[in-house]
C-alpha positions as a printed NumPy array, in Angstrom:
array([[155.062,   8.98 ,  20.036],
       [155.408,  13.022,  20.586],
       [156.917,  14.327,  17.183],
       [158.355,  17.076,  19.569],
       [161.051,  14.892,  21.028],
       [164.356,  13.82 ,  18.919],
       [164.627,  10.047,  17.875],
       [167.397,   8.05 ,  19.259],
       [169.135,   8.102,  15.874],
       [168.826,  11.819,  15.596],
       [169.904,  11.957,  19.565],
       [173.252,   9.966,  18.189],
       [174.228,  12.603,  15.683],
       [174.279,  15.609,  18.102],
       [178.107,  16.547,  18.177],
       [180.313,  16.719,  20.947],
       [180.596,  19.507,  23.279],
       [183.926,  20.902,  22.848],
       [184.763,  20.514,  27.004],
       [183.762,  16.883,  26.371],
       [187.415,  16.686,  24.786],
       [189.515,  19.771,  25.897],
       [188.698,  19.326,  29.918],
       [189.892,  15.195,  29.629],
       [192.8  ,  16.163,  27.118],
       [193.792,  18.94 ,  29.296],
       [194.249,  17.066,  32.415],
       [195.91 ,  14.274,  30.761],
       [198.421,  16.481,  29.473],
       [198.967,  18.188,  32.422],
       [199.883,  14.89 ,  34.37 ],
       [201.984,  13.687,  31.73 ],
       [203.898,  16.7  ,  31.681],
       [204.465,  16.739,  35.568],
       [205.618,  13.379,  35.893],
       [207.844,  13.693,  33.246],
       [209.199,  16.897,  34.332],
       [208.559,  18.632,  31.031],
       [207.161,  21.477,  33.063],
       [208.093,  22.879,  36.199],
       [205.055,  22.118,  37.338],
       [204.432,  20.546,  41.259],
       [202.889,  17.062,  40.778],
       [200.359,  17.42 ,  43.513],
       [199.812,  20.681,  41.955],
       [198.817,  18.977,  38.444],
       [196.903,  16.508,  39.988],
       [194.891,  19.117,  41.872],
       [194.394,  20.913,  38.529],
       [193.687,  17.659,  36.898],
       [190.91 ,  16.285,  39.496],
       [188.745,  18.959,  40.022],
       [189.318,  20.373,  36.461],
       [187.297,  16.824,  35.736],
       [185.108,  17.18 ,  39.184],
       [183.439,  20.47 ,  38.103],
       [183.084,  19.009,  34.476],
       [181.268,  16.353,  35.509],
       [179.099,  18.435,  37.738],
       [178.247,  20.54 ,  34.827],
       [176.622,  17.28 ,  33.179],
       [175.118,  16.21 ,  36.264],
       [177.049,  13.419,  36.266],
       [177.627,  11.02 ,  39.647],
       [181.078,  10.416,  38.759],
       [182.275,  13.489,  39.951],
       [182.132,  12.794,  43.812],
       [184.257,  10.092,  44.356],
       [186.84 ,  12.258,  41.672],
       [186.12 ,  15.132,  44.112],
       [187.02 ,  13.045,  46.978],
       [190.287,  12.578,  45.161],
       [190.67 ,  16.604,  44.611],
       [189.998,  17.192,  48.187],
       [193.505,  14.801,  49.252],
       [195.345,  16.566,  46.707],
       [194.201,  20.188,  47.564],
       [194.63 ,  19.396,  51.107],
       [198.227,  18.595,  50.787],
       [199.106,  21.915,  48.663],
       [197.169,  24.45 ,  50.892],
       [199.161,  23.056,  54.152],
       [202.434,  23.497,  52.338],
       [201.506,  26.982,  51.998],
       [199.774,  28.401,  55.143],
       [196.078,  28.449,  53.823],
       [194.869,  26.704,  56.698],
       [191.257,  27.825,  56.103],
       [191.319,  26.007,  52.52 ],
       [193.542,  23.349,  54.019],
       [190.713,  22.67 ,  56.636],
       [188.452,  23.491,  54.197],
       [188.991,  19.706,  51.942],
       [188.118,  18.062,  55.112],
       [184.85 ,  19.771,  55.346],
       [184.557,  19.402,  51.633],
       [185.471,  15.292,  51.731],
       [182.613,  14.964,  53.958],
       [180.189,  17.013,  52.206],
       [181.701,  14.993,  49.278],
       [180.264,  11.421,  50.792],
       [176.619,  13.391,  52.337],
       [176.29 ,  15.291,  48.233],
       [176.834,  11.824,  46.812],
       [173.896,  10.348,  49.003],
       [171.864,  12.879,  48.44 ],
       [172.019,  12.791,  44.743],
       [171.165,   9.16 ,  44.462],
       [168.727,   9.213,  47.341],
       [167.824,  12.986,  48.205],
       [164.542,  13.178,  45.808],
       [160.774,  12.451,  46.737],
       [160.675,   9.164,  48.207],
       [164.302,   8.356,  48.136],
       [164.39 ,   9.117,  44.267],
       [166.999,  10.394,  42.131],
       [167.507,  14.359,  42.973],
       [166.219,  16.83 ,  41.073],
       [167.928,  20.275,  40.259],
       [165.601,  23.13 ,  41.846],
       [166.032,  26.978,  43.433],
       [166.981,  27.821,  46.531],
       [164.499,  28.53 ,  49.294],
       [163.997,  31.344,  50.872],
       [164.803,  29.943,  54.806],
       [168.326,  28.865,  52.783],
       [168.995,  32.185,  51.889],
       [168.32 ,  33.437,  55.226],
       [170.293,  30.905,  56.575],
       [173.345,  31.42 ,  53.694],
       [173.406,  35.26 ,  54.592],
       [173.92 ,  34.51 ,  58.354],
       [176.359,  32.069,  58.086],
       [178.377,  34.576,  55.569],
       [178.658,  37.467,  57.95 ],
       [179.454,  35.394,  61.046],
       [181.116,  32.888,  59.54 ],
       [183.967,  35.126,  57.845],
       [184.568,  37.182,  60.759],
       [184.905,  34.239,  63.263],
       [187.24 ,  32.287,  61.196],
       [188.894,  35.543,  60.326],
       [189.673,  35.854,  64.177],
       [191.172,  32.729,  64.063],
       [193.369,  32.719,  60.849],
       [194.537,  35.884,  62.583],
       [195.768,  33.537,  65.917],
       [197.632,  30.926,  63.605],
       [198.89 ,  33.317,  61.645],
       [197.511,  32.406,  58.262],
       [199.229,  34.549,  54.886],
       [195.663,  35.949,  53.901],
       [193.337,  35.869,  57.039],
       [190.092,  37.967,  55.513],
       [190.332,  36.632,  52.03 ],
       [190.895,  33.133,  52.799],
       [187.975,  32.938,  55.706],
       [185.92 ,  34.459,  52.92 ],
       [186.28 ,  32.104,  50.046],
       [186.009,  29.43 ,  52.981],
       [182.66 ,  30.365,  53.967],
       [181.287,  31.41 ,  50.291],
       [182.228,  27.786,  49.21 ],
       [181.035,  26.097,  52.415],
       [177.864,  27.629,  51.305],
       [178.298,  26.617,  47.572],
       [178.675,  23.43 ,  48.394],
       [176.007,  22.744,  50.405],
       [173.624,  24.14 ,  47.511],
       [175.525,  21.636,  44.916],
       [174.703,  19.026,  47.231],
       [170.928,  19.443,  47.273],
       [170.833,  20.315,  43.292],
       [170.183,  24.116,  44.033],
       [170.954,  25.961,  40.845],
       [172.388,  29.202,  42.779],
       [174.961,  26.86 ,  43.526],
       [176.898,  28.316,  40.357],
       [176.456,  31.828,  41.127],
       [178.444,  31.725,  45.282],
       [181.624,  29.528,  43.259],
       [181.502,  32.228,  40.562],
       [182.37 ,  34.608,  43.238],
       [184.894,  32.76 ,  45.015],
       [186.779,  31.885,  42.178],
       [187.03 ,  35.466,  41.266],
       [188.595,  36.061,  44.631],
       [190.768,  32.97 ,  44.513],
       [192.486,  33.396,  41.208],
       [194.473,  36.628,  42.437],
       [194.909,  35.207,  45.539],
       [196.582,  31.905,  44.258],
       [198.766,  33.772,  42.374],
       [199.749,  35.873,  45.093],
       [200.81 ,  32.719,  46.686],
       [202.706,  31.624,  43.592],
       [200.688,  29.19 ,  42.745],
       [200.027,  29.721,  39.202],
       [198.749,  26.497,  37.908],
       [196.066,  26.603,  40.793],
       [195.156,  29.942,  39.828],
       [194.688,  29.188,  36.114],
       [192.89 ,  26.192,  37.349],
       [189.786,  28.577,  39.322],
       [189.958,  30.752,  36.381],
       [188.74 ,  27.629,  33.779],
       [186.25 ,  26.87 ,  36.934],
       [184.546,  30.495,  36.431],
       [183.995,  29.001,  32.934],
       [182.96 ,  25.295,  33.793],
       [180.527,  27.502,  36.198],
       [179.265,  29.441,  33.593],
       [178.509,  26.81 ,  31.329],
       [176.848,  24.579,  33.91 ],
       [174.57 ,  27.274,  34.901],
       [173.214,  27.077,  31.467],
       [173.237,  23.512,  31.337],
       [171.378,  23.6  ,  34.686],
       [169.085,  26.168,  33.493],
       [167.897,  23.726,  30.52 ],
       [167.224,  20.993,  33.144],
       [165.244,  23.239,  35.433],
       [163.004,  24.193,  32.654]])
């Protein structure tokens, strides 16, 4: 047996990680608080929070959980964004539902052989790729939010295409992932409060954390 590697026993001891109780606690809270009207807080709002606050958690730990809980976010995000004329994020869940059912696949299935994925870098043809689809991608949908009138047309084709390309990296285990929803969430959290949606904005703030700490986490499992 390598002396190197922790016994099981030892393994048990390790204590929990603090988001291991505040993310869960949070979210429960949150809920309880909307349906009980403690807060003025939008239900589907709080549900929003309390779904993806859990989604990127999970993520963080590599967990599979978090698609199908992501699936969930995606309903509850969709309904919000249309209430509010961010039809680029409001189209955006749809995109993000089905990337939701591909990323699930391909975790389970998307290694050598049909094995379990693996978290790795980015290639260079992606990054090519990423960098196209950035420029073009933001000023065509920009041209478009400008059409239907959308409340933010250059930030909110932006963020669209940044996360587009996020989430195709979480999908195949690409560690840069982190890095692209870093910088959208630092655009979105003025934005969302621009739009007086606090909660929402609060919520992509505690994301650039999640991010920050699953980048490390991430790291570890690279090396």
């Amino acid at each position: 047996m390598d002396k190197s590697s922790p016994s099981p026993a030892i393994a048990l001891k390790r204590p929990l990680a603090p988001d291991t109780i505040v993310v869960p606690a949070l979210s429960v809270l949150l809920l309880l608080c909307a349906w009980q009207k403690w807060l003025p807080i939008d239900l589907t709002e709080a549900f929003g929070f309390a779904t993806g606050a859990i989604c990127v958690w999970l993520i963080t730990k590599e967990n599979i959980w978090n698609w199908p809980i992501g699936l969930a976010n995606n309903i509850f995000f969709a309904m919000l964004f249309w209430r509010t004329r961010l039809y680029a994020d409001f189209g955006l869940q749809g995109v993000y539902f089905a990337f939701g059912v591909w990323g699930w696949w391909q975790w389970l299935h998307g290694g050598e052989g049909r094995s379990k994925l693996q978290v790795s870098r980015t290639r260079r043809t992606e990054w090519i790729g990423i960098a196209v689809f950035l420029v073009l991608g933001t000023w065509g949908l920009r041209e478009l939010l400008l059409r239907v009138n959308g409340s933010a047309p250059f930030l909110d084709a932006l963020t669209t295409v940044i996360c587009l390309a996020a989430q195709y990296l979480l999908c195949r285990k690409r560690i840069e992932n982190w890095w692209l929803w870093i910088t959208a969430d630092l655009i979105y959290v003025p934005l969302y409060s621009s739009k007086h949606l606090p909660l929402t904005a609060v919520l992509y703030a505690g994301f650039i954390v999640l991010c920050i700490l699953g980048l490390k986490r991430w790291k570890r499992e690279l090396k």
